[in-house]
N, C-alpha and C positions, 0 to 999 in steps of 0.2 A: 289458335286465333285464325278465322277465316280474313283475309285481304283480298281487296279485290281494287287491283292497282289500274285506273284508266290512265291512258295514256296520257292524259294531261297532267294528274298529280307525277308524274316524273320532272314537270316542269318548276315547280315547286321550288323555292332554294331553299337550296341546304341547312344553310339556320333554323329557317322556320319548321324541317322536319325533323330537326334534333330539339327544340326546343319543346315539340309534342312528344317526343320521343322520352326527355330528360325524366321526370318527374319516375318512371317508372325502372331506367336505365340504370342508377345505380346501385340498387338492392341486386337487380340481375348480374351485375358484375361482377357483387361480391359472391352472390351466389356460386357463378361460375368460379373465380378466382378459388375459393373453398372448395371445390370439388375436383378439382383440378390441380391445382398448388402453384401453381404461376401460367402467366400471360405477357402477351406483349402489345402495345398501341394498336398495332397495325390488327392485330388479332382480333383483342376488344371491339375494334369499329368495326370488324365483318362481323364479329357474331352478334353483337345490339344492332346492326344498322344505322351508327351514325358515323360521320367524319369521325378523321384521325384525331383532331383537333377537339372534338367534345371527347372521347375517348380518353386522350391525356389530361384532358381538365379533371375528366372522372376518377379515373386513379391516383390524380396528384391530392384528389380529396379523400377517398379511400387508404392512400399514404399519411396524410394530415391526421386522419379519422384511427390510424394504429389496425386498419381492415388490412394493409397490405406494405409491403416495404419493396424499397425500388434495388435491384440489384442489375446495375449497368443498363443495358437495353432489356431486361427483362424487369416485369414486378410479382414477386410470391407472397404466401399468406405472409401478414403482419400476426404480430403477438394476440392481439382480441379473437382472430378467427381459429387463431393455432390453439386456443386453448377450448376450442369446440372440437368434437370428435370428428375426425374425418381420416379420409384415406388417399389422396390428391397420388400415390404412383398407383395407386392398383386403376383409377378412375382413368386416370391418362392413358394406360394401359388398356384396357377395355376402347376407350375413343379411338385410338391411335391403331385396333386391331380393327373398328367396326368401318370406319372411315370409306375407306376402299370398296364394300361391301355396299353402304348407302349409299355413294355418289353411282356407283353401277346401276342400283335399282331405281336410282330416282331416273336413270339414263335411259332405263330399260321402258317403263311407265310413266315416265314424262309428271311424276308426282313425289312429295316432298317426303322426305324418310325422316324416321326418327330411332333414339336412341333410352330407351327407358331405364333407370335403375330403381326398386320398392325399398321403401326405407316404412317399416310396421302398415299402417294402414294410406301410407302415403306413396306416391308415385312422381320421380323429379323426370324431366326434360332433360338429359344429359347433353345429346347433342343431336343434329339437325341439317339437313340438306336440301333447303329449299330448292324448288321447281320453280323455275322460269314464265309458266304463265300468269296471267294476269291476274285471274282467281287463281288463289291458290291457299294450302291451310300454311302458316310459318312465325314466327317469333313465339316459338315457345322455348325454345331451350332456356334451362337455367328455372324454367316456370314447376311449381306444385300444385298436384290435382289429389283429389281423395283417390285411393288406387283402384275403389271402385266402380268407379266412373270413366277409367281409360283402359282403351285394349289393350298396352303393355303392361298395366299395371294388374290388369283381367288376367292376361297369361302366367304372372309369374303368381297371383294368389291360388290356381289353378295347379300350381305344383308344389300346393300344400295340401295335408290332409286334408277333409272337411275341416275335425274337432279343432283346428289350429286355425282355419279361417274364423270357424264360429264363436274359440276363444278371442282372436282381435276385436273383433265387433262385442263383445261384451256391453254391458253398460256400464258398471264399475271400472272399463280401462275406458272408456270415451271421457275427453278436458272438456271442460267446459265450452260451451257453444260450438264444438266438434257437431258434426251432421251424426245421427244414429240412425243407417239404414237400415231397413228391416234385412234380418240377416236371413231369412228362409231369398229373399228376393236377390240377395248377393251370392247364395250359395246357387240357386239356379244358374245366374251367369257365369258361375265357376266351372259350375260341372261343363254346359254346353262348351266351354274353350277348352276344358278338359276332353270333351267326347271329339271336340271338332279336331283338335292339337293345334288351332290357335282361336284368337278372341275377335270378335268384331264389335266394334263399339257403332250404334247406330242412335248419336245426338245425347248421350249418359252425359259427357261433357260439357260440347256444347253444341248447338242447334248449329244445323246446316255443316255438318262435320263427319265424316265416316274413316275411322280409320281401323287398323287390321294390325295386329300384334303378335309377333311368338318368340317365345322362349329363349335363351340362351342360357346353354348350359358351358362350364367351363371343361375342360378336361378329364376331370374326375366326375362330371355328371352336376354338377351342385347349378342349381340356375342363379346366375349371376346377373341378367338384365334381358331386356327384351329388344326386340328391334322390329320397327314399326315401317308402314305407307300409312298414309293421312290425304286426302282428297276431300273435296267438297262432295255431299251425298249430294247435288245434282249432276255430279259425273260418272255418279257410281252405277254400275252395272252385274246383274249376277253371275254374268260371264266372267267377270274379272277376277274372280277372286280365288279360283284353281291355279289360272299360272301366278299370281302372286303370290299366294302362298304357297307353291313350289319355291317359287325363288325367295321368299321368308325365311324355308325352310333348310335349305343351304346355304345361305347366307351366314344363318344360326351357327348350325353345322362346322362351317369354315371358321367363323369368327372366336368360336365356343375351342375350338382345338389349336389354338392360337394362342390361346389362357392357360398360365398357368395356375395350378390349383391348391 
């Protein structure tokens, strides 16, 4: 999601930008809370972006809802989310290695990093480190895209055969009212992130968005997520994208030998 914060909408109260905020806030929570295994208030409000105070309202309904159960200052999955498949220590694990990693490069580039993990033909927002300026790309974490339509989601289908790409996209495995891209046009994109050794996404997503992707492998080699830079394509320059994916590329590197496998 491209933002673009003038100085005035900082003036805005609070209320009023949790309540635009609301409507969308607590599918993302639970999202995150699932992928994760637990959270805390203070936590919730920096990663949605709102007060503490809608945060706790949000979870106490999440709590209400059997999405999540409160354990002291902390709240973890409730029974309804625990009986979905997930993996909330391997996921924290990965966060809590990449962490370091993205607030560097966002420091290094002065633009917002991301956290990708591919789940079949889909790609989630793991986590995220917004940049400071006014335009900038940010609230995706917790969000799902088709995986071929973003550069993390580009890199890590890039470290599948073809036949196993061209098997996803089938027609017989696409749900109903799923997107069926032409798969010759998904496998071009494969290959070029494959040739490049990362992926560049120019507006697949969404318009007015350029971001850059690669790989992470764990210890034993197995790619386990990607990790992203995300900027507005009118920032974007072709100079830029050698030292960034150097520092992509070790970032991976470091983050990836950190995992265990």
């Amino acid at each position: 999601m491209l933002k673009h914060l003038a100085r005035s909408s900082n003036k805005r109260p609070t209320a009023l930008r949790d309540r635009q905020r609301r409507p969308c806030a607590a599918p993302r929570l639970a999202s995150l809370l699932q992928l994760e295994g637990r959270t805390t208030v203070s936590d919730a409000a920096a990663r949605l972006g709102v007060a503490p105070s809608t945060a706790h309202r949000l979870l106490a309904m999440l709590v209400y809802r059997d999405f999540a159960v409160r354990d002291t200052r902390e709240y973890r999955v409730g029974p309804l989310l625990a009986a979905v498949d997930h993996a909330p220590s391997g996921t924290a694990e990965l966060r809590e290695a990449a962490r370091p990693h993205m607030e560097r490069l966002m420091e290094r580039f002065g633009e917002t990093t991301t956290l990708t993990v591919r789940s079949g033909r889909t790609a989630r927002f793991l986590a995220e480190v917004e940049c400071g300026r006014s335009l900038r790309v940010g609230h995706r974490a917790g969000m799902v895209f088709p995986a071929h339509r973003t550069s993390g989601g580009l890199a890590l289908l890039a470290e599948l055969p073809d036949d196993e790409v061209a098997a996803l996209y089938a027609p017989d495995r696409l749900t109903r009212g799923e997107e069926a891209p032409d798969v010759a046009t998904v496998l071009q994109h494969v290959h070029a992130a494959r040739d490049q050794g990362f992926a560049l996404n120019n507006g697949l997503s969404e318009r007015g968005i350029l971001p850059l992707g690669h790989a992470i492998r764990d210890a034993g080699g197995t790619p386990v997520a990607s990790i992203g830079i995300a900027m507005p394509a009118s920032r974007f320059e072709p100079s830029m994208v050698r030292p960034m994916v150097a520092e992509l590329h070790q970032a991976a590197r470091e983050i990836g030998g950190q995992l265990e496998t």
